[in-house]
C-alpha positions as CSV (number, residue, x, y, z in Angstrom):
1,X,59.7,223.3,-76.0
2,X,60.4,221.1,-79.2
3,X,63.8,220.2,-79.5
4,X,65.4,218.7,-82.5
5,X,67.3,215.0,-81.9
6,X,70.6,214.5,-82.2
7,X,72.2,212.4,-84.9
8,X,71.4,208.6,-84.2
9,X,68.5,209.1,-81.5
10,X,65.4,209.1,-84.0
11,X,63.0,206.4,-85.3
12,X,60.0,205.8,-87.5
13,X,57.8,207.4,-84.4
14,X,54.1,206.7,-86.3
15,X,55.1,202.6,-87.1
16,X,57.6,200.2,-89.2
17,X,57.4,201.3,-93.2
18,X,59.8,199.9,-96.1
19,X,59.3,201.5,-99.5
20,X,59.2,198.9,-102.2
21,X,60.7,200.1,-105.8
22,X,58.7,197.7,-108.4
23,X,60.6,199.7,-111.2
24,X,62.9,202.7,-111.3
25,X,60.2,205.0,-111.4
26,X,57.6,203.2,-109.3
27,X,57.4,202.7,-105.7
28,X,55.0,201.2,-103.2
29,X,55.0,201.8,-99.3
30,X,54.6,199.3,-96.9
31,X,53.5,200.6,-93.4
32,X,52.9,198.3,-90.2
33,X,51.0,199.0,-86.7
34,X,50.2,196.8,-83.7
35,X,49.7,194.1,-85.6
36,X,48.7,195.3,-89.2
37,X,50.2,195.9,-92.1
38,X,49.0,197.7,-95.5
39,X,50.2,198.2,-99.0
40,X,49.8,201.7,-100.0
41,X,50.1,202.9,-104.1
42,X,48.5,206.4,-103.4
43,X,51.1,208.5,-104.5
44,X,50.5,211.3,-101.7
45,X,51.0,208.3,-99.8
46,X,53.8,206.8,-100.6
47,X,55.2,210.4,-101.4
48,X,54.9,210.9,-97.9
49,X,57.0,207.6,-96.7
50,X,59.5,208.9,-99.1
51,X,60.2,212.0,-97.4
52,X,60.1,210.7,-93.9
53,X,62.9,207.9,-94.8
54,X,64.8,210.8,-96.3
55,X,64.3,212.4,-92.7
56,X,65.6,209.4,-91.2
57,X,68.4,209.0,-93.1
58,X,69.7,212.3,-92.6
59,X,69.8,211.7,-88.7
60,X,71.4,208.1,-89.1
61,X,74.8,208.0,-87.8
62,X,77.4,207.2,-90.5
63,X,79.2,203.6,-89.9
64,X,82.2,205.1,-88.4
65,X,79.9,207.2,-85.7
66,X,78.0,203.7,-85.2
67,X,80.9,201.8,-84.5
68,X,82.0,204.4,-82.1
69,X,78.8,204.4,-80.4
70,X,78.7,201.2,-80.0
71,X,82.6,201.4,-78.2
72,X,81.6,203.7,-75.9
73,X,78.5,202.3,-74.5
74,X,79.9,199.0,-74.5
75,X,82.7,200.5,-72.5
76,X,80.0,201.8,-70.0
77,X,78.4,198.3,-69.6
78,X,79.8,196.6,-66.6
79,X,81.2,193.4,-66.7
């Protein structure tokens, strides 16, 4: 059964990617696995990485939920 993650518990699960905008209207992607990395200019491409760091970004925490995520497991850590 698929379940959906909660805010703050996903990551880039096929590799590393940065998009790259070379003008307002231009982008390349990046993308990196075990030990290679390629520059991608196909649109379908790079439209893809586009939508998946849209993904991401709608599960990131905001900075308030980071910091108090980062409280309340450093409260768990023993001393």
């Amino acid at each position: 059964m698929y379940r959906q993650p909660r805010k703050g518990a996903r990551a880039a699960l096929k590799g590393t990617f940065t998009l790259l905008g070379m003008t307002p209207v231009e982008y390349l992607a990046y993308g990196e696995t075990a030990g290679r990395g390629n520059i991608y200019t196909e649109s379908e491409i790079v439209a893809v990485n586009m939508h998946r760091f849209g993904a991401l970004r709608s599960f990131a925490l905001d900075p308030d939920e980071s910091a108090q995520m980062i409280r309340s497991l450093a409260e768990k850590e023993p001393s």
